[in-house]
Every structure is written in C-alpha cells, then in structure tokens.
C-alpha positions in Angstrom: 36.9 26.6 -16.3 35.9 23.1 -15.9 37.9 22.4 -13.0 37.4 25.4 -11.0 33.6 24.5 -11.3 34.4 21.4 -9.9 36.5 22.3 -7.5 34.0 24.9 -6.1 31.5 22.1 -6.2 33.3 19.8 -4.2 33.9 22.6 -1.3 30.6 23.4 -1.2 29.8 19.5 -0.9 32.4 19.1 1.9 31.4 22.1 3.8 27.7 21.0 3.5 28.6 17.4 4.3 31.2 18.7 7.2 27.7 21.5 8.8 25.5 17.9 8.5 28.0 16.3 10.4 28.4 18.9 12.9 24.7 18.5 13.3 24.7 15.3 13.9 27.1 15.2 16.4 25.8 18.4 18.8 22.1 16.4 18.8 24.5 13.5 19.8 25.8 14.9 22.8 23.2 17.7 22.7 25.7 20.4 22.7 24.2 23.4 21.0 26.5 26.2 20.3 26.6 29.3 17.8 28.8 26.7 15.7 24.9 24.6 15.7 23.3 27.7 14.3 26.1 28.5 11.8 25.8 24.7 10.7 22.0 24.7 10.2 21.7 28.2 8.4 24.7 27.3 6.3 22.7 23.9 5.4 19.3 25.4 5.1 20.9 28.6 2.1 21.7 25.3 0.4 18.6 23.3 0.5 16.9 26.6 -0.8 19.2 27.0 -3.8 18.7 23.6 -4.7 15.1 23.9 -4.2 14.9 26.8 -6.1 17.1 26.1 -8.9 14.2 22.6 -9.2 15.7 20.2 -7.6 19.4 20.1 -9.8 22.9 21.6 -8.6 23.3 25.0 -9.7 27.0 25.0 -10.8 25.7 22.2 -13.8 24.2 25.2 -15.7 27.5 27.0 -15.9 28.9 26.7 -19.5 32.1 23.8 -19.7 34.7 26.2 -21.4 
C-alpha cells in the first residue's frame, strides 16, 4: 500500500511540476492554447486541496499498511 501511495504521489507531483512548466513556457513565448487552460485549472484543483487539507499533502494521512 505504501508504494502505491507513493507512486500516486510522485505522478501527481510530475504532472503538477510538468502543467507549471507548460505555464511557464506559453508566458515565454506567449502562446496561449486550451493546453494553458488545462495546465492552470489542473494546477489551481491542486493548490485548493492543499489549501484545504491546511497546508500538508493529502496522501500523508492515508494509513502505511
């Protein structure tokens, strides 16, 4: 159980880290696309969750075993 919680954890980090990216980039060469849109609501679900769940990941309350 362990690893599957980590291995969700690390795709939702990669996908976040990958949308921040993307973000980055279209402000770069100001290229805003339905992919820009996709990438900032994708990023703003997961600033609420973390906001809401007070500032900690989620997945850390799931039980180890």
């Amino acid at each position: 159980m362990l690893t599957l919680i980590k291995a969700l954890h690390t795709l939702v980090f990669v996908v976040t880290f990958g949308a921040i990216l993307f973000l980055l980039y279209s402000g770069i060469v100001n290229a805003i696309t339905r992919w820009t849109t996709i990438a900032f609501i994708l990023i703003s679900v997961e600033v609420i969750i973390y906001i809401s769940n007070g500032f900690k990941c989620p997945l850390i309350s799931l039980p180890p075993g």
